[in-house]
C-alpha positions as CSV (number, residue, x, y, z in Angstrom):
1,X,81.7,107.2,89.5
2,X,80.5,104.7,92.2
3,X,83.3,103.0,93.4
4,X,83.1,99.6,96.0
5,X,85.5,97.5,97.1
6,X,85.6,94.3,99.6
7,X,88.4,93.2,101.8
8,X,88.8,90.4,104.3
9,X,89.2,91.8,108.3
10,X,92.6,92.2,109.1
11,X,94.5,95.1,108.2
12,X,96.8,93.3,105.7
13,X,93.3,92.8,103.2
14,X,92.2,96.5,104.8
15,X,94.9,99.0,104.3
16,X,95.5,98.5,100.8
17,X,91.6,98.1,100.1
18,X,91.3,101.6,101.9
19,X,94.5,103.0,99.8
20,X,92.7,101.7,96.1
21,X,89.9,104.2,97.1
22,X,91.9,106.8,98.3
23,X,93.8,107.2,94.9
24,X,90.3,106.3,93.1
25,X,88.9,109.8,94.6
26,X,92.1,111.5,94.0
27,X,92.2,111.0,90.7
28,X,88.7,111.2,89.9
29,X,87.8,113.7,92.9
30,X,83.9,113.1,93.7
31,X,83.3,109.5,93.4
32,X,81.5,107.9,95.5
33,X,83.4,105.3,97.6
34,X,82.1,102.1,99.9
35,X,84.3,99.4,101.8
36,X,83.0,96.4,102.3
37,X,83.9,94.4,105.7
38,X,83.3,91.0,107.0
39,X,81.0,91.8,110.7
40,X,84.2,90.6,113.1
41,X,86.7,93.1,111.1
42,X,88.8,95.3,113.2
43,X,87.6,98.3,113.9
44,X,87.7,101.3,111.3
45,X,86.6,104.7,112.8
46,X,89.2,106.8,110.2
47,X,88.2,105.2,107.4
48,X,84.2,105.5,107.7
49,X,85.3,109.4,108.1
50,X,86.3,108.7,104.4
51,X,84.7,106.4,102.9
52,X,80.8,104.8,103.4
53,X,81.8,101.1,105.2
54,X,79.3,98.3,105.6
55,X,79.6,95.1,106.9
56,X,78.7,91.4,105.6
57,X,78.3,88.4,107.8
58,X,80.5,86.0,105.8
59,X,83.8,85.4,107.6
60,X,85.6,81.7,108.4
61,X,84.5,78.9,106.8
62,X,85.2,75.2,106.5
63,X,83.4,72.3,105.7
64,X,84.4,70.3,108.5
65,X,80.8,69.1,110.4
66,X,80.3,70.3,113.6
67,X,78.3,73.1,115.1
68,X,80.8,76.3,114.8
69,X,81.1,75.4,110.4
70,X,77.3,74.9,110.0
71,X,76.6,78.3,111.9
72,X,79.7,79.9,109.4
73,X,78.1,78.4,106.1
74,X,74.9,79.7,107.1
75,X,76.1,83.5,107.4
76,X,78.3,82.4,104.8
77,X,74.6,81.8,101.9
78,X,73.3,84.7,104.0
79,X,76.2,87.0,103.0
80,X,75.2,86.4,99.5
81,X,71.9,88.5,100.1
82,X,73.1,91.2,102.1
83,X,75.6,91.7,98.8
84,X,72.5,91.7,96.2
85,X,71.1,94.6,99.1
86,X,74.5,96.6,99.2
87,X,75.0,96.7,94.9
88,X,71.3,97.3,94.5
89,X,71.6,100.2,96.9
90,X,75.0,101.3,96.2
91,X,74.8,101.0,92.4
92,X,78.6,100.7,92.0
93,X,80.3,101.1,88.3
94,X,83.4,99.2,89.5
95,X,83.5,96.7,92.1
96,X,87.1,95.3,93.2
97,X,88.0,92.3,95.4
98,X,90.9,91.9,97.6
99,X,90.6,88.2,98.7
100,X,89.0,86.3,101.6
101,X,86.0,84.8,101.8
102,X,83.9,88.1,102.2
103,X,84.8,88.9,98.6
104,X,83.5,85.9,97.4
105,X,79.9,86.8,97.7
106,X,80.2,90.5,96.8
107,X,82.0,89.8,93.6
108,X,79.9,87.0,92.2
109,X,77.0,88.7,92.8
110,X,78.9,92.0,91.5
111,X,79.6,89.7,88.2
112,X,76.0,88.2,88.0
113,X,74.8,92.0,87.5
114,X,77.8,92.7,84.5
115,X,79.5,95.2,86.9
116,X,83.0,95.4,85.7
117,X,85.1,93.4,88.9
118,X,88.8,93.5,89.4
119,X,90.3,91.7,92.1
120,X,93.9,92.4,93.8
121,X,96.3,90.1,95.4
122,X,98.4,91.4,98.2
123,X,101.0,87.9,98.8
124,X,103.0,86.2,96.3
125,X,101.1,83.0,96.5
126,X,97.1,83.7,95.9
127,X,94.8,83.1,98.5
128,X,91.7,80.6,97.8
129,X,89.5,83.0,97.5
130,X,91.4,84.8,94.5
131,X,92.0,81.7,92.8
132,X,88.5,81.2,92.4
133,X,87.3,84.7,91.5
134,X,90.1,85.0,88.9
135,X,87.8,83.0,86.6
136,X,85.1,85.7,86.7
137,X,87.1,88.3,87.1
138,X,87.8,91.6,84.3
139,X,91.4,92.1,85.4
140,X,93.4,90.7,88.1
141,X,95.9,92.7,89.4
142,X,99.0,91.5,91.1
143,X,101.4,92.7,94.0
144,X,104.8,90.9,93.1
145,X,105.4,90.0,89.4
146,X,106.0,86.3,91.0
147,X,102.3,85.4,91.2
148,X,101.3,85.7,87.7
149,X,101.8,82.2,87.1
150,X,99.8,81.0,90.1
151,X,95.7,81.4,88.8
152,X,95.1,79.5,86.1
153,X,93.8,81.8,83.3
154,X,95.4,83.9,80.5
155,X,98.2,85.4,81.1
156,X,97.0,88.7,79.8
157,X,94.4,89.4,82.3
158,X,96.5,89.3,85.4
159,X,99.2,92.6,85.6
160,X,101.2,94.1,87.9
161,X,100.3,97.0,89.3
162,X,102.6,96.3,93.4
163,X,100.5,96.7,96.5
164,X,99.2,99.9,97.5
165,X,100.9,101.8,100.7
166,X,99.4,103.9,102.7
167,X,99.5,107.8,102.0
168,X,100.3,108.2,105.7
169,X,103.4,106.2,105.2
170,X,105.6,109.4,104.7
171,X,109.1,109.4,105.7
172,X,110.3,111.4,108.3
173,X,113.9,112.7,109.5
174,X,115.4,109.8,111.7
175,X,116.2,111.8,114.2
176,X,112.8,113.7,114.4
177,X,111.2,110.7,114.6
178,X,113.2,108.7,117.5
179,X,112.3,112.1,119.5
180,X,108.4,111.2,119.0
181,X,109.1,108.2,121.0
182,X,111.2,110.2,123.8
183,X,114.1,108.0,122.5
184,X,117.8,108.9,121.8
185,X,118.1,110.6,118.4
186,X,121.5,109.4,118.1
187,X,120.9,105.7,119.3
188,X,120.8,102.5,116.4
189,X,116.3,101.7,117.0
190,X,115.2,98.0,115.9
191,X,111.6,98.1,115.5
192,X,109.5,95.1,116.2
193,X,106.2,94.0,115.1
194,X,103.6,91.2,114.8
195,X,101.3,92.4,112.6
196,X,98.0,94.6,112.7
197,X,96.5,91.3,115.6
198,X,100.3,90.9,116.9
199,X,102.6,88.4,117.8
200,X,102.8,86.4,120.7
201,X,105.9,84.5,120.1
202,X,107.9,87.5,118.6
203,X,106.7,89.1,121.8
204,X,108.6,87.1,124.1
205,X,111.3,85.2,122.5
206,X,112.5,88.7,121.2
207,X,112.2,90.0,125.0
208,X,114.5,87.1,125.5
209,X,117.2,88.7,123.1
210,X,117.0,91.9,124.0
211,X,118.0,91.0,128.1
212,X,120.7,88.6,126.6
213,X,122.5,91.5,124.2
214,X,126.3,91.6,124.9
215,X,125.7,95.3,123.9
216,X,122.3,96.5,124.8
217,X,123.1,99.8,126.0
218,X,123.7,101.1,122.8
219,X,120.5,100.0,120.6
220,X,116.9,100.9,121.6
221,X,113.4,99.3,120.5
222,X,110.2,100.4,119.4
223,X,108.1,97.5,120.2
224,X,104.9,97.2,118.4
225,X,103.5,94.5,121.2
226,X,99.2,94.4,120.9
227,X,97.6,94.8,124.0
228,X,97.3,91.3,125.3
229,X,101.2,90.8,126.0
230,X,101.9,94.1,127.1
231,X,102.0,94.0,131.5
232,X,103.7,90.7,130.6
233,X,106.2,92.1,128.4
234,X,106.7,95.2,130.8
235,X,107.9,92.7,133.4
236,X,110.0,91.3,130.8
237,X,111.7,94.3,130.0
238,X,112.5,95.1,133.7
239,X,115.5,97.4,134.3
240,X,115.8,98.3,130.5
241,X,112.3,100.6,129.9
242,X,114.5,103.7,129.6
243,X,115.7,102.1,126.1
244,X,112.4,100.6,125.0
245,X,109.1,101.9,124.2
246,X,106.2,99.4,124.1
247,X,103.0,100.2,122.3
248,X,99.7,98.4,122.4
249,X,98.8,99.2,118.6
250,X,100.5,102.3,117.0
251,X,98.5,104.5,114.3
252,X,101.5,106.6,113.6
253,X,103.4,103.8,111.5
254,X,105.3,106.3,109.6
255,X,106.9,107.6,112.6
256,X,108.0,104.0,113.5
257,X,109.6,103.3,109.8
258,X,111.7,106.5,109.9
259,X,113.2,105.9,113.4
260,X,113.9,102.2,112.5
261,X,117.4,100.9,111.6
262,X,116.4,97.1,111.2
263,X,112.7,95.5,111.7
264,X,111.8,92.2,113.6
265,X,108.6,91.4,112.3
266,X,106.3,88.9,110.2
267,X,105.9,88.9,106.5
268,X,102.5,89.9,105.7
269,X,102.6,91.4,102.3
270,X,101.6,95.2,103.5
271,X,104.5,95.0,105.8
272,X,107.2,93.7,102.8
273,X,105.4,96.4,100.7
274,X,106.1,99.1,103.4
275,X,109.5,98.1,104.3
276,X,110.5,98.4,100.5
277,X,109.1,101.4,100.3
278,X,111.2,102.6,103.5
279,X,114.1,100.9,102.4
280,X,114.4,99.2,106.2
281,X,116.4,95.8,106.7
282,X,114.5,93.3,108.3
283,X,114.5,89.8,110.0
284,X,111.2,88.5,108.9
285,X,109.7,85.8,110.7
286,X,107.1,84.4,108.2
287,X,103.5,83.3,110.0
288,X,104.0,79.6,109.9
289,X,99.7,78.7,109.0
290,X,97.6,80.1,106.3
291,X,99.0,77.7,103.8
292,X,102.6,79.7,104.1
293,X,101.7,82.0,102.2
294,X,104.1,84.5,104.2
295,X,107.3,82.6,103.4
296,X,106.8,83.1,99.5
297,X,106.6,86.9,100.6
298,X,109.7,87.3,102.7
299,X,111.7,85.6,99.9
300,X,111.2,88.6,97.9
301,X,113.3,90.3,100.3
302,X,115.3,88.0,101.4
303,X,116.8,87.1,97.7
304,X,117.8,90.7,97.3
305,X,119.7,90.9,100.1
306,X,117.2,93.3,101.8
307,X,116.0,90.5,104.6
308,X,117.1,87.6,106.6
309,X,114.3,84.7,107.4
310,X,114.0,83.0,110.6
311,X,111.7,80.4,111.0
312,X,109.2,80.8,113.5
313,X,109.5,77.2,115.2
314,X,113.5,78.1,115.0
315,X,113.0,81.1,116.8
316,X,113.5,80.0,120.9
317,X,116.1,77.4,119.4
318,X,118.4,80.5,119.0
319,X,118.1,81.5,115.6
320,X,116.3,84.7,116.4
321,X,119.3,85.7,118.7
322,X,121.7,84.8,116.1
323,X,120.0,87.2,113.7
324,X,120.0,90.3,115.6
325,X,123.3,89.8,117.3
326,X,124.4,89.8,113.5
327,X,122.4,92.7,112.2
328,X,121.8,95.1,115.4
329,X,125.3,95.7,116.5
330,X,126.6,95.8,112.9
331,X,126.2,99.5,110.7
332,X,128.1,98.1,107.7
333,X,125.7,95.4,107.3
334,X,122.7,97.3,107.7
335,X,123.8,99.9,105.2
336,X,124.6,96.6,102.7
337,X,121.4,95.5,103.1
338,X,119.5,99.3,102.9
339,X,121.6,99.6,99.5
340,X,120.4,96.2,98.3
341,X,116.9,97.6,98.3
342,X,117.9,99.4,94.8
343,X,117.8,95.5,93.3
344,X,113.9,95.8,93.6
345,X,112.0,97.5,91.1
346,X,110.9,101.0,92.4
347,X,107.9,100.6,91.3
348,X,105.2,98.6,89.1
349,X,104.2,99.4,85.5
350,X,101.0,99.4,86.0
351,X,98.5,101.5,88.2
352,X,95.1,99.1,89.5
353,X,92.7,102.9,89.5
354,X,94.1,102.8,85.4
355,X,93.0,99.5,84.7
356,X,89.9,99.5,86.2
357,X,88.9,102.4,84.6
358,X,90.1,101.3,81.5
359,X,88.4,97.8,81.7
360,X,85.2,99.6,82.7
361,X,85.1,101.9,79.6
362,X,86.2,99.3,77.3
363,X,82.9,97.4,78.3
């Protein structure tokens, strides 16, 4: 089996791209695998030790005239090319989309040549680019039972199969994994993060709460705090370093997740995935742009009890402060909200490596 799939660039679109063809090998050991990137993608040295990665030039795009769009549209037609090269080359049986605009070419081209093309959603509420290639798609798989109402085809062709997390992702004793930080074992951790590009406002408005904590002394952070902020947030964490660790980009997520107590972070829909699958209470802080997609995500939390939205303009206004004041000095309520976790189905019914096998067979 030749095995390709496409992804967009941030590691939202790439981890769970990466993950389908990690269990495609494992449970057909010997195929082939490729992972298709747009050019300005973050950068992937682990995975092209597993898998072959190439790169397309197709990444923004709007239709808005002005010199930046006409450049993007041109890259945009020229990606189309460069996807005719890679199949021809590649020769894939199975070619699988996970949304943004890089998959667009890849697939339609993967479709003009009858190669059997699934595509998989990560967010409740479909990106453009899924909604589109859901009409030419063989099987559209779905992270969160919520969005099979959202594409516009038969019922019967979208199924849920979750999102895929990370094999890394294993847990690890709590106290084991506070001491990979140099932290207290015995100390209640809130672990904050913006995302695999970061978060500028979490950053600093969360600074802001941690100085301001009636009982600081007895909670320490893991933050996750990209490199741009960081001398900037080390001057706003004066006096209080002994309790915090800040990390440019951590690759070592597990270790974070099993040293957690409650997460401060955004709702992308690998992080919902992995904080179901770690059973972590959260304040989610949905990304406010992107058509909002991230506020249909945290809702699937938040409605089981598992998660508490703030709203990112709300955050400064004291909202934030409210939150964690509520959560991080109080065990009872964490515990309610780890236990509400066992609302949420464990997992889906169907497996995405299954049905594209199965579509590709049937055909």
């Amino acid at each position: 089996m030749r095995i390709l799939a496409v992804t967009g660039s941030s590691g939202g679109h790439i981890f769970p791209a990466a993950g389908f063809l990690d269990e495609f090998r494992a449970a057909y050991p010997g195929t082939a695998t490729m992972l298709v990137l747009p050019a300005r993608s973050i950068e992937t040295p682990a995975l092209s030790r597993e898998h072959q990665v190439c790169r397309i030039s197709a990444g923004t795009l709007s239709l808005k005239p002005c010199r930046k769009n006409i450049v993007s549209l041109f890259l945009f037609i020229k990606s189309f090319f460069e996807s005719i090269v890679l199949l021809a080359r590649f020769k894939p049986d199975i070619v699988a989309g996970f949304g943004s605009i890089a998959s667009i070419p890849v697939v339609i081209c993967a479709w003009l040549f009858r190669i059997t093309v699934v595509i998989h959603e990560q967010n409740v509420l479909p990106g453009r680019a899924n909604r589109l290639l859901a009409h030419i798609a063989d099987r559209i798989a779905v992270s969160f039972e919520q969005s099979k109402g959202f594409f516009g085809v038969n019922r019967d062709r979208v199924v849920w199969t979750g999102n895929v997390v990370r094999s890394s992702l294993v847990r690890i004793e709590k106290r084991s994994a506070r001491r990979h930080f140099g932290l207290d074992p015995d100390k209640r951790t809130i672990l904050v993060m913006g995302g695999s590009q970061a978060s500028h406002s979490i950053n600093f408005v969360f600074a802001g709460v941690y100085r301001g904590l009636p009982w600081r002394d007895e909670c320490q952070v893991i933050h996750l705090c990209g490199e741009t902020d960081r001398q900037a947030l080390e001057r706003e964490y004066a006096g209080s370093i002994r309790s915090v660790r800040l990390i440019g980009f951590l690759r070592e997520m597990e270790y974070a997740y099993s040293a957690a107590d409650l997460a401060i972070c955004r709702a992308g829909a690998t992080t919902i995935a992995e904080l179901a699958a770690y059973r972590l209470p959260a304040v989610l802080v949905p990304y406010p742009h992107a058509y909002g997609h991230q506020e249909f995500n945290a809702k699937v939390l938040a409605d089981k009890g598992c998660a508490i939205i703030v709203a990112d303009g709300r955050m400064a206004d004291g909202d934030l402060r409210s939150a964690v004041e509520a959560l991080a000095g109080n065990g009872a309520s964490l515990a309610d909200m780890e236990r509400s976790f066992d609302k949420m189905n464990s997992s889906a019914p169907a497996s995405l490596v299954k049905e594209a096998m199965a579509i590709h067979h049937h055909e």
